[in-house]
Every structure is written in C-alpha cells, then in structure tokens.
DSSP file (Angstrom, degrees, kcal/mol; ACC not computed):
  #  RESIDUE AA STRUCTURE BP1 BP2  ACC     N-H-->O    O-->H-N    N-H-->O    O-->H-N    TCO  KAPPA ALPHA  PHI   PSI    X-CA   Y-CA   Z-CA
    1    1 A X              0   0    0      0, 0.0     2,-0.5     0, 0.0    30,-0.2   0.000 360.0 360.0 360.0 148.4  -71.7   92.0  186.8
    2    2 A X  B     -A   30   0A   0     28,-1.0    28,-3.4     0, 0.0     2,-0.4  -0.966 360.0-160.5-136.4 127.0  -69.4   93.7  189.4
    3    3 A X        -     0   0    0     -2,-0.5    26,-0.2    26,-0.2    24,-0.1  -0.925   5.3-169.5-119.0 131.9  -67.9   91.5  192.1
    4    4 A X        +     0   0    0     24,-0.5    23,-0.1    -2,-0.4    -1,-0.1   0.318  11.8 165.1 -95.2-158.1  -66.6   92.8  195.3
    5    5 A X        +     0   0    0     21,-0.5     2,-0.3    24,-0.0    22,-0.2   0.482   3.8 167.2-141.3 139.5  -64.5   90.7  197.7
    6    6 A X        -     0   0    0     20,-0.3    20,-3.0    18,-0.1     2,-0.3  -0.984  28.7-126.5-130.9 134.2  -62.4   91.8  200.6
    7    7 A X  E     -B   25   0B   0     -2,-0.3     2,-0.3    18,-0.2    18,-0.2  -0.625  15.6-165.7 -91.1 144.8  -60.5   90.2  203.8
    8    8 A X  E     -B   24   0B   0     16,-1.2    16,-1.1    -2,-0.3     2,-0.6  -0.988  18.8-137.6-128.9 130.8  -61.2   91.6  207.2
    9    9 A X  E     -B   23   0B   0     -2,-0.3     2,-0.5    14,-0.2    14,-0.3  -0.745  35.6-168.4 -88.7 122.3  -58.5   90.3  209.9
   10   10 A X  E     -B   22   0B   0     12,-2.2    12,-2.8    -2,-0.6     2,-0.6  -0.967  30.3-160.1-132.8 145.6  -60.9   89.4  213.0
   11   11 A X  E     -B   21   0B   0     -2,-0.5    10,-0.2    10,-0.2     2,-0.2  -0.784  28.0-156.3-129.6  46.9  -60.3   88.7  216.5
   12   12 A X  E     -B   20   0B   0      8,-1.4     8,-4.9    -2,-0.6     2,-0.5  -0.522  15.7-138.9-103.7 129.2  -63.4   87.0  217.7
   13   13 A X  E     -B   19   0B   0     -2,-0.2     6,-0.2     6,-0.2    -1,-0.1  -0.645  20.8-154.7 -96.2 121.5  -64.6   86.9  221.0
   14   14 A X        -     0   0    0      4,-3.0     3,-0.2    -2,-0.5    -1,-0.1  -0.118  27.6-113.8-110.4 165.0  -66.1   83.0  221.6
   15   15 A X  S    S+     0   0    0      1,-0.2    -1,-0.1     2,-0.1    -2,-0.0   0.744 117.3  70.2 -81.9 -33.7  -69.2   82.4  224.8
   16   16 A X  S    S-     0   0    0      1,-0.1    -1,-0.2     2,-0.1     3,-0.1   0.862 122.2-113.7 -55.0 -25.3  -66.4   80.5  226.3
   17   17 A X  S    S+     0   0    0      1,-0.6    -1,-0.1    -3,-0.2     2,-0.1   0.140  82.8 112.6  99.7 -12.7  -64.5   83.5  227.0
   18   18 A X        -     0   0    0     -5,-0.1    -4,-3.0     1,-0.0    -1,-0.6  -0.502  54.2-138.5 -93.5 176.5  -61.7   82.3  224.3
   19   19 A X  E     -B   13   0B   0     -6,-0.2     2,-0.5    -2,-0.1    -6,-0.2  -0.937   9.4-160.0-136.3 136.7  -60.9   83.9  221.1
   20   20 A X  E     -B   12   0B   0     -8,-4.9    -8,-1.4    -2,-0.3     2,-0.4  -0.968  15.5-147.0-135.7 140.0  -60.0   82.7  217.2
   21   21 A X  E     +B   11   0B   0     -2,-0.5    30,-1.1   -10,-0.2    31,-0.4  -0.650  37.7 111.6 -95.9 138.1  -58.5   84.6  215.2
   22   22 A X  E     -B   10   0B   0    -12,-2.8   -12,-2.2    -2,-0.4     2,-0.3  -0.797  55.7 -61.9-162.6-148.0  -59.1   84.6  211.2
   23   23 A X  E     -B    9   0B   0     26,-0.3    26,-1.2    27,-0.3     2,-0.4  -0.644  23.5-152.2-121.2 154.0  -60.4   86.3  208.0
   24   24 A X  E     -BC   8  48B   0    -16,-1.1   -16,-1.2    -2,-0.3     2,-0.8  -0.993  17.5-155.6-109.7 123.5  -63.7   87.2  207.5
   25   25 A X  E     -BC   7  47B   0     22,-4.4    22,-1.8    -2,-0.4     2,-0.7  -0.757  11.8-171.3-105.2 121.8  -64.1   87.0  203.5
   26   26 A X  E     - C   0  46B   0    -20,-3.0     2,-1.3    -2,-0.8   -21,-0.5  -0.649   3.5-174.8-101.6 107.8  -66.9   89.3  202.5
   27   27 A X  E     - C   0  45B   0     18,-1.1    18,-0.8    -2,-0.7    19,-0.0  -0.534   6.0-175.3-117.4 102.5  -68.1   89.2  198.7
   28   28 A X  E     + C   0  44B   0     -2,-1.3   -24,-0.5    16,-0.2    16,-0.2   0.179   6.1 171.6 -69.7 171.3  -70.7   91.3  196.9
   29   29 A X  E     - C   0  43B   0     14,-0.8    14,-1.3   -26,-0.2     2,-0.5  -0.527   6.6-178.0-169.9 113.7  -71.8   90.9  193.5
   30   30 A X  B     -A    2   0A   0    -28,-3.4   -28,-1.0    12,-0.2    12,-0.2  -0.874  28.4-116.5-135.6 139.6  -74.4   92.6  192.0
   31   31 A X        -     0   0    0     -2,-0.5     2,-0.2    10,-0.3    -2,-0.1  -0.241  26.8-168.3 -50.4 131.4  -76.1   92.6  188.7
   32   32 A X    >>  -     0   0    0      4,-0.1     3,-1.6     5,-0.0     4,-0.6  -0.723  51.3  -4.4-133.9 164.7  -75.9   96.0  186.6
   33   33 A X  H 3> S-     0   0    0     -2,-0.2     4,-1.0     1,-0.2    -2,-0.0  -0.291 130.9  -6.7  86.3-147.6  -78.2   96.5  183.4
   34   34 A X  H 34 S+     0   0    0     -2,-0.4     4,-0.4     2,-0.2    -1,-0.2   0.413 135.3  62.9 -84.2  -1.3  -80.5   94.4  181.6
   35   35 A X  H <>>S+     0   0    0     -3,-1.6     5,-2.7     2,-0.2     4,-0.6   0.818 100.7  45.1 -61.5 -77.3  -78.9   91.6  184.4
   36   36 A X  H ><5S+     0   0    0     -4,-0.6     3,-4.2     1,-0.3    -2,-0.2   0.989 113.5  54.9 -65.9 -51.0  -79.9   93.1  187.2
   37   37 A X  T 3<5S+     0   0    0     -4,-1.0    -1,-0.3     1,-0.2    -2,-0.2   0.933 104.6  57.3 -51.3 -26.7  -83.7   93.5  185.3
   38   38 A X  T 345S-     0   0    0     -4,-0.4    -1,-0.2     1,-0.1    -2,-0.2   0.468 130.5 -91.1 -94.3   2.5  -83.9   90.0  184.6
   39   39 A X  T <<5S+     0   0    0     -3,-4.2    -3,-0.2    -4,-0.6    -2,-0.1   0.180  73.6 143.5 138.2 -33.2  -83.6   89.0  188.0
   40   40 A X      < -     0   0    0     -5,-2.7    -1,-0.3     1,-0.1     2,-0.2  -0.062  44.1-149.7 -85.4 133.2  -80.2   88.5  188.7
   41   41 A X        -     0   0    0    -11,-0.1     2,-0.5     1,-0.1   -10,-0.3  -0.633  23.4-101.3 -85.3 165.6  -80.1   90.0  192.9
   42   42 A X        -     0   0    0    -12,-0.2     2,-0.3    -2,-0.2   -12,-0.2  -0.737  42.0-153.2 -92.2 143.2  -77.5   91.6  194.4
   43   43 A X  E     +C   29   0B   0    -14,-1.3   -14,-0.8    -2,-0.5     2,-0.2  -0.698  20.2 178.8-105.1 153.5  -75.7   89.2  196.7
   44   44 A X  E     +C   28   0B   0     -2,-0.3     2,-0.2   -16,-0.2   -16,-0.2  -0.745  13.6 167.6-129.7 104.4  -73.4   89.7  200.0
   45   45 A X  E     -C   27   0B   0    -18,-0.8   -18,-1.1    -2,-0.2     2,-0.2  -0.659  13.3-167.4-102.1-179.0  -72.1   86.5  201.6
   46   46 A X  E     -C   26   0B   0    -20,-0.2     2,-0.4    -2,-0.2   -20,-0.2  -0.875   4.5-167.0-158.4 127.5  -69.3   86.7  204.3
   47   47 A X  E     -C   25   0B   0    -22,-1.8   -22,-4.4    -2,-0.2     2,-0.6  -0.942  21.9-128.0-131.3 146.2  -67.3   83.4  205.5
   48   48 A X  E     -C   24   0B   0     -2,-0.4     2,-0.6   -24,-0.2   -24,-0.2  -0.816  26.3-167.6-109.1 119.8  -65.1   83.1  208.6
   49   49 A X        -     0   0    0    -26,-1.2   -26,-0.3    -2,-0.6    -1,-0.1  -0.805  26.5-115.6-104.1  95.6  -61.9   81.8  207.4
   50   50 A X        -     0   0    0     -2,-0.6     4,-0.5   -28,-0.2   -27,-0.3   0.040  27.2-124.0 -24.1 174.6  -59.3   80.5  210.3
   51   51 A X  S  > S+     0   0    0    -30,-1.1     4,-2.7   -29,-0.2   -29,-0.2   0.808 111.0  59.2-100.1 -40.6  -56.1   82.8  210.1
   52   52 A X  H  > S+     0   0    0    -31,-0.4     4,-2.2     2,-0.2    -2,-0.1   0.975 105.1  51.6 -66.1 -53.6  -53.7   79.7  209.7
   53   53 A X  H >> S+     0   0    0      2,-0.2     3,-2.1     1,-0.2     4,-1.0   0.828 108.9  49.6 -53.7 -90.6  -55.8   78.8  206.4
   54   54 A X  H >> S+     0   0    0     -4,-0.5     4,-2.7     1,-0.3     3,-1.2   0.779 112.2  55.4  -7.3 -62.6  -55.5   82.6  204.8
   55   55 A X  H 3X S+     0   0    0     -4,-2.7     4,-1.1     1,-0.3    -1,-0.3   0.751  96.2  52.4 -86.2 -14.8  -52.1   82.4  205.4
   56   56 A X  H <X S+     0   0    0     -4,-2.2     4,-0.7    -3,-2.1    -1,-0.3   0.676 111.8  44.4 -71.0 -10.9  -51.2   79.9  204.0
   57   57 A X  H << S+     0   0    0     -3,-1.2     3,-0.4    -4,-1.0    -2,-0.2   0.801 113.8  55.7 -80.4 -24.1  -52.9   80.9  200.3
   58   58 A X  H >< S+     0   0    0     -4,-2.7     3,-1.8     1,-0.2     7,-0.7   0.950 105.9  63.4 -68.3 -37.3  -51.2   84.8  201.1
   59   59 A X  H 3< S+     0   0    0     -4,-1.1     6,-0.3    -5,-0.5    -1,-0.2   0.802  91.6  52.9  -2.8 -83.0  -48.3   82.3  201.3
   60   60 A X  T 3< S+     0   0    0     -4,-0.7     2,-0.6    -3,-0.4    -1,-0.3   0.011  92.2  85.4 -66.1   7.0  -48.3   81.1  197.9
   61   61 A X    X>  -     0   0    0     -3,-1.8     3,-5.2     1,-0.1     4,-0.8  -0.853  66.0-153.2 -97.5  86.7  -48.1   84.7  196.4
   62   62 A X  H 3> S+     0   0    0     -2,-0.6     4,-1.9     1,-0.4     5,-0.3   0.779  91.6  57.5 -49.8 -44.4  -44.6   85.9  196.1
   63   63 A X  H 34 S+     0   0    0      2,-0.2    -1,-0.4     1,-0.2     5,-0.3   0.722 112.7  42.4 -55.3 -13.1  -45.3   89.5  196.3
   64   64 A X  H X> S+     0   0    0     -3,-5.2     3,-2.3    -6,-0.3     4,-2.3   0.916 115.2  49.5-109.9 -51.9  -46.9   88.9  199.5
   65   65 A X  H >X S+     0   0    0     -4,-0.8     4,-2.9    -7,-0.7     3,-0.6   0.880 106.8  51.7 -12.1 -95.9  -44.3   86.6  200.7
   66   66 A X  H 3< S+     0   0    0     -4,-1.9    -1,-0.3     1,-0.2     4,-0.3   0.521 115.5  44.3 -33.4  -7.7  -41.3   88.8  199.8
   67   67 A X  H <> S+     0   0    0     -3,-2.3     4,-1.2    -2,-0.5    -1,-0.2   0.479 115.7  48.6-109.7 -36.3  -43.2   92.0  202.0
   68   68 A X  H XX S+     0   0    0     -4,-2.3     3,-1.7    -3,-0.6     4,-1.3   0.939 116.7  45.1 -72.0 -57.6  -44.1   89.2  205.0
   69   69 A X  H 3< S+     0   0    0     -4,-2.9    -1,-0.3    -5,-0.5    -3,-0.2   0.875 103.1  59.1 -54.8 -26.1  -40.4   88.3  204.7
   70   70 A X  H 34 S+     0   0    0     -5,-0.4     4,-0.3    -4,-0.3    -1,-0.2   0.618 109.3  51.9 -85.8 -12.2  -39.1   92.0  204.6
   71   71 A X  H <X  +     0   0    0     -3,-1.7     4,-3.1    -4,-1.2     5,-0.2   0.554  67.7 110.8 -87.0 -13.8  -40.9   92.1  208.1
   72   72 A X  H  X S+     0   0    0     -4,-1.3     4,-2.5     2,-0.2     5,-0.3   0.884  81.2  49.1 -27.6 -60.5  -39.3   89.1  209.6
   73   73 A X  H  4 S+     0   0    0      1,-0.3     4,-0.4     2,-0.2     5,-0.3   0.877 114.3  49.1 -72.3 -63.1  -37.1   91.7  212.4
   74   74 A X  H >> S+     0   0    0     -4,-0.3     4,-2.9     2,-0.2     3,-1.4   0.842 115.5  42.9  -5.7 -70.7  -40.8   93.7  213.3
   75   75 A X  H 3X S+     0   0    0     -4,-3.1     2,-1.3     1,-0.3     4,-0.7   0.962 117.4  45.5 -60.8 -63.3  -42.5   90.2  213.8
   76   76 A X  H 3< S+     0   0    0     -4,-2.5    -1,-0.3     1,-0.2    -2,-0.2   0.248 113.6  51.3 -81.7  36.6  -39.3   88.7  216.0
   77   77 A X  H <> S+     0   0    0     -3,-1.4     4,-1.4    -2,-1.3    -1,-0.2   0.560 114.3  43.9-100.1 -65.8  -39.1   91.9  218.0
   78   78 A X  H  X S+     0   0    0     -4,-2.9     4,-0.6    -5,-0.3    -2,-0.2   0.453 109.9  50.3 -69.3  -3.4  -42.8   91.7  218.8
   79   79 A X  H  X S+     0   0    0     -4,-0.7     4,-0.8     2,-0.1    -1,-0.3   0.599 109.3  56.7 -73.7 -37.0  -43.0   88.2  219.6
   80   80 A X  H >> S+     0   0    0     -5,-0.4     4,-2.9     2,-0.3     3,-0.7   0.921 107.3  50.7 -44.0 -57.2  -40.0   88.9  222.0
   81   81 A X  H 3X S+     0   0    0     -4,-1.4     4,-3.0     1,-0.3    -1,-0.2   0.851 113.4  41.7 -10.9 -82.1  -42.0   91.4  223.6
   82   82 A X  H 3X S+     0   0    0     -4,-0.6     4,-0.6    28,-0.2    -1,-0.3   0.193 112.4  52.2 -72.2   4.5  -44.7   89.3  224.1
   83   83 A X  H <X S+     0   0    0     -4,-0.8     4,-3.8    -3,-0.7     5,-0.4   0.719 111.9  46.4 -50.1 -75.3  -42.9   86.3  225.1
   84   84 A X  H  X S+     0   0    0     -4,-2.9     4,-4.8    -5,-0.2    -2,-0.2   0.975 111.6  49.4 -52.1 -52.9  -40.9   88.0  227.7
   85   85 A X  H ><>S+     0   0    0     -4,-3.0     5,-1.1    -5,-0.2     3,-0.6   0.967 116.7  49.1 -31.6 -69.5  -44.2   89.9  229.1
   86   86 A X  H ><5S+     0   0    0     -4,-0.6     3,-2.5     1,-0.2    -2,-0.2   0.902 107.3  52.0 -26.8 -75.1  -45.7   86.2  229.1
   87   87 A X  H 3<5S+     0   0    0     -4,-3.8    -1,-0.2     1,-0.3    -2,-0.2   0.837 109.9  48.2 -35.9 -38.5  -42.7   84.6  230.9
   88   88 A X  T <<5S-     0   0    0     -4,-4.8    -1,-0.3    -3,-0.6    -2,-0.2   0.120 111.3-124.5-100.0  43.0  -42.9   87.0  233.7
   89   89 A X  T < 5 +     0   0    0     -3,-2.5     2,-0.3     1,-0.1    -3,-0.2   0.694  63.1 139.8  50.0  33.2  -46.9   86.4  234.0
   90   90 A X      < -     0   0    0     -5,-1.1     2,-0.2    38,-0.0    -1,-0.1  -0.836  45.2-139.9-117.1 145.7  -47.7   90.2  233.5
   91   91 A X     >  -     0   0    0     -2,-0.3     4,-1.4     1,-0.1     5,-0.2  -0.436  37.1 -97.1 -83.6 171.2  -50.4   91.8  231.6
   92   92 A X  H  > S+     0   0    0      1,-0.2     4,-3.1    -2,-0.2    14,-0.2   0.841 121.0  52.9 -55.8 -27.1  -49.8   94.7  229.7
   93   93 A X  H  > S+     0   0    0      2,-0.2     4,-2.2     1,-0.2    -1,-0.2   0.778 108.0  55.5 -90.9 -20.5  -51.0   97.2  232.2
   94   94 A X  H  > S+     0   0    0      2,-0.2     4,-0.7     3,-0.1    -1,-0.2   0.757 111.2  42.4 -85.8   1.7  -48.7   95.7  234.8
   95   95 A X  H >X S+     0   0    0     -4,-1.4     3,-1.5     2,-0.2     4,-0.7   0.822 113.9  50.2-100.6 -53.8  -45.9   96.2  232.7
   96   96 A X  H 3X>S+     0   0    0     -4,-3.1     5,-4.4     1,-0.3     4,-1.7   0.843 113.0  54.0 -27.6 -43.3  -47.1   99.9  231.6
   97   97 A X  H 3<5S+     0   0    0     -4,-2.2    -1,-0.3     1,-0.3    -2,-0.2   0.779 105.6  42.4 -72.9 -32.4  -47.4  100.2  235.2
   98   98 A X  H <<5S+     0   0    0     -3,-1.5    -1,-0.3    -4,-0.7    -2,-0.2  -0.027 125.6  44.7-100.7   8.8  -43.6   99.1  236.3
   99   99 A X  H  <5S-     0   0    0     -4,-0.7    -2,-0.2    -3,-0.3    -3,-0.2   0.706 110.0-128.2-120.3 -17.5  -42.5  101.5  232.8
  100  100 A X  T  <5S+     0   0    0     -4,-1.7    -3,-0.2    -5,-0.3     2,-0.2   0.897  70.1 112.8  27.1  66.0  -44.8  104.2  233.8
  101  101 A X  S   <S-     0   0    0     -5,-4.4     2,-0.4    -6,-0.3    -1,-0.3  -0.580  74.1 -90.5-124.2-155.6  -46.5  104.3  230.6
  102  102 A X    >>  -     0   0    0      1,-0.2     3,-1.8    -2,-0.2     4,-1.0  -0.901  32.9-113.8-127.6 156.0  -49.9  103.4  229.6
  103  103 A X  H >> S+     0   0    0     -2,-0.4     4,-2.8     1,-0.3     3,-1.4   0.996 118.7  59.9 -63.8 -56.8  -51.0   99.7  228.4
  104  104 A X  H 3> S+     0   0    0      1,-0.2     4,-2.8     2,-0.2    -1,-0.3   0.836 102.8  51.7 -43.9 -32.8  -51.8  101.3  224.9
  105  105 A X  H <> S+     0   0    0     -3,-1.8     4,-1.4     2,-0.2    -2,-0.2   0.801 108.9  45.1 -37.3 -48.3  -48.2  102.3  224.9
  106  106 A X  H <X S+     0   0    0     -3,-1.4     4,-1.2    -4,-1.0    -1,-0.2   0.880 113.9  62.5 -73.9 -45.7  -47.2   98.5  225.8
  107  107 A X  H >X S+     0   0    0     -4,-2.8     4,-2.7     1,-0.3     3,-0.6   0.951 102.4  44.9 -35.5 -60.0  -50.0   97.6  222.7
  108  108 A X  H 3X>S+     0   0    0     -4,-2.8     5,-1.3    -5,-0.5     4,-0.7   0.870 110.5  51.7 -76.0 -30.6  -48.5   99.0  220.4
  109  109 A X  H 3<5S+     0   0    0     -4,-1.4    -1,-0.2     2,-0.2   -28,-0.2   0.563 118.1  47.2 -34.0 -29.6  -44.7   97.7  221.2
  110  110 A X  H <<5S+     0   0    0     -4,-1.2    -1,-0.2    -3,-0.6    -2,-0.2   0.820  97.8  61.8 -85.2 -56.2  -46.2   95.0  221.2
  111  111 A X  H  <5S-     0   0    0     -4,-2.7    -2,-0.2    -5,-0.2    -3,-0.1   0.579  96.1-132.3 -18.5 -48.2  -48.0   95.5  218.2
  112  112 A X  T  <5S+     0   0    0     -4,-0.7    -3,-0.2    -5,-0.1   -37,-0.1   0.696  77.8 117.1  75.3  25.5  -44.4   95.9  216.0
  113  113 A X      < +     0   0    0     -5,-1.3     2,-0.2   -39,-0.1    -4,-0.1   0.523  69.1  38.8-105.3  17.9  -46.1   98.9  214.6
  114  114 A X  S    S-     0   0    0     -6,-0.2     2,-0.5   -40,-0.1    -2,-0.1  -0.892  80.5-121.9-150.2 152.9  -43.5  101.2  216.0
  115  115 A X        -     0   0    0     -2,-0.2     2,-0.7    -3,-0.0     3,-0.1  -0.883  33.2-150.7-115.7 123.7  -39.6  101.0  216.4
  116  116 A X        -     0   0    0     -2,-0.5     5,-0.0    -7,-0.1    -2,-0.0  -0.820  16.2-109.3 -83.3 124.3  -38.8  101.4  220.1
  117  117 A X    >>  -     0   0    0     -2,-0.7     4,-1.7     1,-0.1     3,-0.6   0.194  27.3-115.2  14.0 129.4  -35.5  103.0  221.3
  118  118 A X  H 3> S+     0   0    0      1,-0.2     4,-1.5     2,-0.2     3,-0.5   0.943 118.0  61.5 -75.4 -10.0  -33.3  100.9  222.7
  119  119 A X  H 3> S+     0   0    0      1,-0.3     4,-0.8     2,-0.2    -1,-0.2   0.852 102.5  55.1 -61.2 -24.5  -33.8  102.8  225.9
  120  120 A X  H <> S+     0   0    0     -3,-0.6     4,-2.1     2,-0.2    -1,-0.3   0.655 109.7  45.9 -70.0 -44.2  -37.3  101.8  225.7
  121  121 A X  H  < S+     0   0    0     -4,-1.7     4,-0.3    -3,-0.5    -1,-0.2   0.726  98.2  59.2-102.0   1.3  -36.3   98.6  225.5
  122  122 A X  H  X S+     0   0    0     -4,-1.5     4,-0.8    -5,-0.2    -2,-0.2   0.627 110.7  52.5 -93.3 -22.9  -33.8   98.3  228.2
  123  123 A X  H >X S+     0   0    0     -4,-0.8     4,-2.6     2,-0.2     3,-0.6   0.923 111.3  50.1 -70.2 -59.9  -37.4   99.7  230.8
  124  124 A X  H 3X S+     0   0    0     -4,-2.1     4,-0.9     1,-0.3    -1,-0.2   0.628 109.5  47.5 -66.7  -3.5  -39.2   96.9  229.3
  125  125 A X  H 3>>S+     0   0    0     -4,-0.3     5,-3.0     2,-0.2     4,-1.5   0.833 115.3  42.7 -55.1 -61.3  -36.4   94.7  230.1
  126  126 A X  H X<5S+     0   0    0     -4,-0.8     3,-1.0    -3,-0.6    -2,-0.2   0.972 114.9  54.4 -57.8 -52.0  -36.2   95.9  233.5
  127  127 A X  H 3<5S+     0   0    0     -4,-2.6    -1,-0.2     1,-0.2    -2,-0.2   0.795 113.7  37.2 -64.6 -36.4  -40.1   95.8  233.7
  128  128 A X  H 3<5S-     0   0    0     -4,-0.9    -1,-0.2    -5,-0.3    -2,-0.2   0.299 115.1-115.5-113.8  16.2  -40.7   92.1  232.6
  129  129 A X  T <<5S+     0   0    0     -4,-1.5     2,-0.3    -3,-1.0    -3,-0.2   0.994  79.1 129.5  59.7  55.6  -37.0   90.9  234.9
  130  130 A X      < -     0   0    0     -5,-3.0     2,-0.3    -4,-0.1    -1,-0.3  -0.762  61.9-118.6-127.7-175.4  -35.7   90.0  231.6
  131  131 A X        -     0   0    0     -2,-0.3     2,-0.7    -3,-0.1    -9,-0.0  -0.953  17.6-121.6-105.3 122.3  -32.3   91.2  230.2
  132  132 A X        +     0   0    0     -2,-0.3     2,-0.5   -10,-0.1   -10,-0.1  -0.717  36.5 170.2 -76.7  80.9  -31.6   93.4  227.0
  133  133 A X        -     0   0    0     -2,-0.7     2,-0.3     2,-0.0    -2,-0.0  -0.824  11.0-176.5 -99.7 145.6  -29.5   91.4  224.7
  134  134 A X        +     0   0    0     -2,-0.5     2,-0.4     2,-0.0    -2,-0.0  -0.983  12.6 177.8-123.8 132.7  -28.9   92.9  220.9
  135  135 A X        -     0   0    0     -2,-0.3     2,-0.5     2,-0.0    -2,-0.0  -0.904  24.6-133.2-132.7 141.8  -26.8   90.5  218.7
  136  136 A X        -     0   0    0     -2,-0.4     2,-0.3     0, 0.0    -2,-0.0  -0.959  24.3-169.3-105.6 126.8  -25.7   90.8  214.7
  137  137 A X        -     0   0    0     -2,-0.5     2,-0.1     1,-0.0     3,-0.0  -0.762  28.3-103.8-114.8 138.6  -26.3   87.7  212.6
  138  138 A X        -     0   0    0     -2,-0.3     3,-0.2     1,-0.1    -1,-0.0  -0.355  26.5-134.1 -75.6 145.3  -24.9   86.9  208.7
  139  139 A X  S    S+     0   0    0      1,-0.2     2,-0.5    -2,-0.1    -1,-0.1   0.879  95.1  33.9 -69.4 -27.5  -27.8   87.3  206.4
  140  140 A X  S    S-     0   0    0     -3,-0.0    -1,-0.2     1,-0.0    -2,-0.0  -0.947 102.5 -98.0-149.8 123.8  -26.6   84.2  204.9
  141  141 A X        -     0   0    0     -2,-0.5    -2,-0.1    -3,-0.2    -1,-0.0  -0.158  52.4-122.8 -38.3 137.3  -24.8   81.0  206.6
  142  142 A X        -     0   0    0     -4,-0.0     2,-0.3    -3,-0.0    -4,-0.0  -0.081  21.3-130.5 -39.6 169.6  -21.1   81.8  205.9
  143  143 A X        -     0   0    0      0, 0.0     2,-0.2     0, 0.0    -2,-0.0  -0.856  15.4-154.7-130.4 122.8  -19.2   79.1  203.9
  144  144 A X              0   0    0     -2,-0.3     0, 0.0     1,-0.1     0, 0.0  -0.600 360.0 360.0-110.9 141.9  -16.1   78.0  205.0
  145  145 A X              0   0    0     -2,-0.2    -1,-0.1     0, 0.0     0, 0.0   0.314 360.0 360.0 -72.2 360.0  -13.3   76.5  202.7
C-alpha cells in the first residue's frame, strides 16, 4: 500500500470577509496489487488544520526547530515591517506609493523573502514616519563576575 501525505500552508478567505490561516493536510493511499483487486480503494482525504496547531507539532522536531530558529533575524525584520506599515495605518500600495515602488515590491519585504538594503530601508522608514534604527545584541546574555 503506498501512502501519500503532504501540508499545504493556506490562507483562507471566510463569507465574513475574514481569513484563517492553517494547513491543509492532504493524504492519499492507495492499494497496489492483489490489494487493490480485493477491494481495497484508493483514498484522498484532506483536513484543515489551524496554523497554531501545525506549529506546534513542527515544533517538537529539532531539525525543524533549529532551521525556524536560524531564521529568527528574517521573521523579526518582517514583523518590523509590518508593524511599522500597521502603526502608520497604510496598506501596502500606500506605502509602495510614498517609495515609488510597486505593492508587490512592499510584499515581498514584507514577505522576509528578500534582504533589503539598508537604503531600502531608510525609504520605508521615511514612507511609514517611522525611524531606522540598527542595533548589535550578544548572542548570549553576558556574565558578569
């Protein structure tokens, strides 16, 4: 018997007009042989798994930990991003628009899937009436004697 299953990250758009984000877990199986002659069908379910659940079982996996952790400065750049946008109450195309870029530009900055310049980040500064600060932090609390 040969069993499939794969997570799909989805972004699903509710009749309220709101959205939840999760997994969709899809899993195949299908009977091969004298199996599949005897009956057995091939199966596909798919179950919409909240995002907060998934992550906490990818959690529990070190390898996936240690890679989610090797991302930490990506994620707090791109929550920054988006935090500041937020704070000044702009969408993305009104801040593309005050950078003169284009909102996919802002997406993807947003996104963390790209390392901006700091010049790049001193417009979007300017654009969302924020400030550019860049600071160095110890990996590891100091210990004092």
């Amino acid at each position: 018997m040969l069993t499939f299953t794969a997570d799909n990250a989805v972004d699903e758009r509710l009749d309220t007009g709101l959205s939840r984000r999760g997994v969709l877990r899809f899993s195949y199986r299908s009977g091969l042989g004298f199996q599949a002659a005897s009956g057995v069908e091939n199966c596909l379910t798919c179950s919409f798994i909240p995002v907060e659940e998934a992550a906490k079982t990818w959690m529990k996996d070190p390898e996936f930990r240690a890679a989610y952790d090797a991302l930490e400065t990506e994620f707090a750049l791109a929550a920054a991003l988006i935090k500041a946008r937020g704070d000044a109450d702009m969408t993305q195309e009104q801040v593309a628009a005050a950078m003169e870029t284009t909102q996919a530009a802002i997406a993807r900055l947003e996104s963390g899937r790209i390392r901006p310049t700091t010049r790049t980040l001193e417009q979007f500064a300017k654009a969302t009436h924020t400030r550019l600060r860049i600071s160095f932090e110890p990996e590891k609390p100091l210990k004092r004697a």
